[in-house]
C-alpha positions as CSV (number, residue, x, y, z in Angstrom):
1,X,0.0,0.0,0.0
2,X,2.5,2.6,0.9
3,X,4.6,1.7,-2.7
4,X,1.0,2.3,-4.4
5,X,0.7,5.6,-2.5
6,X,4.5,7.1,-3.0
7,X,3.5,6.2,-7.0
8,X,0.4,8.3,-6.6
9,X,2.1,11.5,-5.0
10,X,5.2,11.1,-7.2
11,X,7.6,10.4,-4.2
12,X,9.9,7.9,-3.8
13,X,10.1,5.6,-1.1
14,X,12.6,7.0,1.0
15,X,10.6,10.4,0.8
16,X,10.6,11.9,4.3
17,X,7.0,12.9,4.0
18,X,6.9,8.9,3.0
19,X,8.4,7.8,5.9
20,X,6.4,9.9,8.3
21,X,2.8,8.5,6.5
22,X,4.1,4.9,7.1
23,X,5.5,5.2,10.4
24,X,2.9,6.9,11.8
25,X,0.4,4.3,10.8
26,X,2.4,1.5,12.5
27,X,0.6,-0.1,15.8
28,X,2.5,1.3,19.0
29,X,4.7,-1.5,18.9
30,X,6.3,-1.5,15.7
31,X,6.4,2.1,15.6
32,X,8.8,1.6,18.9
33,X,10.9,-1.2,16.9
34,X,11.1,1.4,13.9
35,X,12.5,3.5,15.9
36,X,15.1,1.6,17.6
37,X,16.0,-0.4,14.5
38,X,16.5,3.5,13.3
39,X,14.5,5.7,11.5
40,X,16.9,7.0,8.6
41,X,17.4,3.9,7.2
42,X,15.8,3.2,3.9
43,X,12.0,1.9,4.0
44,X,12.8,-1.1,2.5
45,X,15.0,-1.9,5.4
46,X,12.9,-0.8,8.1
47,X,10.0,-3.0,6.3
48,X,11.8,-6.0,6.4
49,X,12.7,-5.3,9.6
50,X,9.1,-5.4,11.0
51,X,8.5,-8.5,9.2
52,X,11.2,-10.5,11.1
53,X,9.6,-11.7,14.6
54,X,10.4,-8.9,17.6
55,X,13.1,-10.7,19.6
56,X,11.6,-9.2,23.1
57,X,8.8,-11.1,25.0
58,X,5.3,-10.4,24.3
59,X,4.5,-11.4,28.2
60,X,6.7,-11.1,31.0
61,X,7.5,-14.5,33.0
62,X,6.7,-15.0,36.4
């Protein structure tokens, strides 16, 4: 969706205004991971990024 949308405005991917659009429509969570993973890295990274299992525990153990 976000590729079909940068196409529509004429931006490319790594297009701040891009970025900002995807990030900020990330759940809480992976808009956390996004931002430790690192925000000025191309989309294409931080997308396959989000797609690879988050390493920290959903639930703590007791």
């Amino acid at each position: 969706m976000i590729k079909l949308h940068s196409i529509g405005i004429g931006k490319d991917l790594d297009d701040i205004d891009v970025k900002v659009k995807f990030i900020s429509g990330l759940s809480p969570d992976n808009e956390k991971r996004v931002h430790e993973f690192g925000v000025k890295k191309p989309l294409s990274e931080i997308f396959e990024h989000l797609l690879k299992p988050s390493s920290k525990p959903t639930c703590p153990e007791y």
